[in-house]
N, C-alpha and C positions, 0 to 999 in steps of 0.2 A: 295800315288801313286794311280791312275786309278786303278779299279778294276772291274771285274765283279761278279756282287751279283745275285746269282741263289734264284730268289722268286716264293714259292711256290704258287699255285693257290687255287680255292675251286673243292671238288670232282664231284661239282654242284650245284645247286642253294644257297646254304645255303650262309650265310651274312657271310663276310669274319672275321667279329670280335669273330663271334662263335668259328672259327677254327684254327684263326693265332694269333702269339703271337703278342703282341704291340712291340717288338723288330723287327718283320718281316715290320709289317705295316709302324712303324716309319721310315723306309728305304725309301720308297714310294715314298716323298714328295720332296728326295733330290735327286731325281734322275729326268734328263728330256730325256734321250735316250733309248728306248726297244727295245732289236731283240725279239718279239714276233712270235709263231706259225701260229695264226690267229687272224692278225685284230680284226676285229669285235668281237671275244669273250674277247680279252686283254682290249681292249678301257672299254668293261662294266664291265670287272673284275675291275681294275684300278679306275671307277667309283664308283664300289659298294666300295671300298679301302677307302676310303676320300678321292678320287682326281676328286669327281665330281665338275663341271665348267671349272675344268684345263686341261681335255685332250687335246682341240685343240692344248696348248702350248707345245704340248711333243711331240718328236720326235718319229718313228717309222719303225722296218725294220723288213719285215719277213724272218722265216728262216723256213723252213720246208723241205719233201721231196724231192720238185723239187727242192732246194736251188741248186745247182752246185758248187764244190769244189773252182772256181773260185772267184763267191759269198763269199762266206762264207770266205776268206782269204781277201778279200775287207773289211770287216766288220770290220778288225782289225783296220781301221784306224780311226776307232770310239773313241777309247781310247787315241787318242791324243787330244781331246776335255773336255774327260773326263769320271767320272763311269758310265758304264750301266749295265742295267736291264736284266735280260733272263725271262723268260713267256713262259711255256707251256701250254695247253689246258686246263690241269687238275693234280693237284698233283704238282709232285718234278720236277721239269726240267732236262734235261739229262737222263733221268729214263724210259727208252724203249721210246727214245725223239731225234728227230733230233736236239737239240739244244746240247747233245754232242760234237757234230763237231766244237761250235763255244769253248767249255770248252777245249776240248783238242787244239786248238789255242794259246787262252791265255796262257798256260803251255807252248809252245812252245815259243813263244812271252815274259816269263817272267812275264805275267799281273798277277795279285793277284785274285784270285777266291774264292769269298767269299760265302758259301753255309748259307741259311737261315732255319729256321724252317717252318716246316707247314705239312700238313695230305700225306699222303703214301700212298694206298691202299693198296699196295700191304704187308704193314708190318700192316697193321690193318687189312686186312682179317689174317695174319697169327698168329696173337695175338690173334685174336675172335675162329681160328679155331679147338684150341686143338689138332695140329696137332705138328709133330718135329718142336722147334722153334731154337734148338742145330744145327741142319742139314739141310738146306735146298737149292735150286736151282731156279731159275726164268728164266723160259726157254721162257717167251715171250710169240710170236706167233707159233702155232702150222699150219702145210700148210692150204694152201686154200683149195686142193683137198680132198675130200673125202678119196679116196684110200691112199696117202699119210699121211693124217692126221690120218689115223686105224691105219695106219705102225708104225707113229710116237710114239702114243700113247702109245701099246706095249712097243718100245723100253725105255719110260722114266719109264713108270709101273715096267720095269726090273730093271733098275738104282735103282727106288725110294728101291722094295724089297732090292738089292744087300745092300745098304749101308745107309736101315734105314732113307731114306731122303725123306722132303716135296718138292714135285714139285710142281708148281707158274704159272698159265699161263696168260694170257688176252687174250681176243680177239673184236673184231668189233662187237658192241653189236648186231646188224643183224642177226650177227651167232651166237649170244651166244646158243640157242636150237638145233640150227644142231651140235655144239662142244659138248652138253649133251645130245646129242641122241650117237653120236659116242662114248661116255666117257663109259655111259650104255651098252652099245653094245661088246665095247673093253677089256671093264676091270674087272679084277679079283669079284666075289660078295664078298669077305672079304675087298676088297681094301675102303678106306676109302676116301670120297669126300666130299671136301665143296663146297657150290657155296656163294659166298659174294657180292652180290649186293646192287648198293645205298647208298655204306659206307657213314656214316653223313646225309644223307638225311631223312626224316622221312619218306620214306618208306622203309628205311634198311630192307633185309633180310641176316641174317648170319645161315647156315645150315651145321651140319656136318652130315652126316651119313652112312653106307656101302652100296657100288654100291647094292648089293641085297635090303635095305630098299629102298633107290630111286629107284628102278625099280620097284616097287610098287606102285611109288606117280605117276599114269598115271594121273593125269590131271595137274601138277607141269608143268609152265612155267618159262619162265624166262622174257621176252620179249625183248625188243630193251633199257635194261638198263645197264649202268655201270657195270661189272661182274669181279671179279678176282674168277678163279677156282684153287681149290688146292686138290692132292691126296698123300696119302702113304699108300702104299702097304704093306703086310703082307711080314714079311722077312720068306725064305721057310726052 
């Protein structure tokens, strides 16, 4: 039966052999239909894959946030042709990922959803960070606004104390230093912070340590890379 196979991507530049298993890659070759995120980074993922020379022959459909619920119900008639691909930007697809919308489809539809191996960030910064790996939360994005995003903070700092749990966040790597100025600013000096950047790349940085010793490292950046942030708070 037609299915769709959710294949993971690389966390960035690293060569896709380093990081995906030959089960994931072997998939690659039998597949000629992607609802991809963005074009242009699928084609040269897909490339760096072993399917250089053969992208022109592959089909292609993006699906992202402007997708429209309209869209995205069109795309099911893909699977009468045959299996496709789903392709996120980075990581696991569906996984704080508009291509969600096309997964819960196929369930709806009956189509077989076949999920693939490949890198995580989000469980490899929480592997790296000696933090609850029993208990934890992925709360995503935290607001845009300043004000909102203090408010926010607080309230997950209290969750994390209440019930002993790691909270998970991401954000647009632009902000990753205004979300750890605000982190410093908001949170308890006992509360415990990782910042995890770069996972797999060889500039990785993976860093735990309490908002008080970070509030120390004044010249610590982050810059405009890849970041998963993770805290838990002291229970009172």
């Amino acid at each position: 039966m037609n299915s769709l196979y959710l294949i993971p991507s690389t966390l960035g530049d690293t060569p896709p052999h380093q990081v995906l298993p030959d089960g994931t890659l072997d998939v690659l070759p039998k597949l000629s239909v992607f609802v991809v995120e963005e074009l242009r980074s699928a084609r040269r993922f897909l490339s760096a894959a072993g399917l250089k020379g053969k992208i022109d022959g592959l089909e292609f459909h993006t699906l992202n946030e402007h997708t429209t619920p309209e869209e995205i119900e069109a795309l099911g008639a893909l699977f009468d042709r045959g299996s496709v691909g789903l392709i996120t930007e980075a990581g696991l697809p569906a996984v704080a990922d508009p291509g969600a919308a096309l997964v819960a489809l196929c369930h709806r539809k009956g189509i077989p959803v076949v999920p693939l191996v490949g890198p995580s960030s989000l469980m490899l910064a929480l592997m790296a960070s000696g933090l609850n790996g029993q208990s934890f939360a992925f709360r995503g994005y935290l607001p845009a606004k300043s004000n909102e995003r203090k408010s926010a903070i607080k309230k997950v700092e209290k969750d994390s104390s209440l019930f002993s749990q790691t909270q998970i966040f991401i954000e647009t790597p632009y902000r990753n230093d205004a979300l750890l100025a605000d982190f410093l600013a908001g949170l308890s000096p006992a509360t415990l912070l990782c910042i995890a950047a770069d996972l797999t790349l060889p500039t990785q940085t993976i860093l735990t340590q309490t908002v008080s010793e970070w509030r120390r490292k004044t010249n610590f950046t982050i810059g405009k890379r890849p970041c998963v942030f993770l805290i838990l708070a002291q229970s009172n």
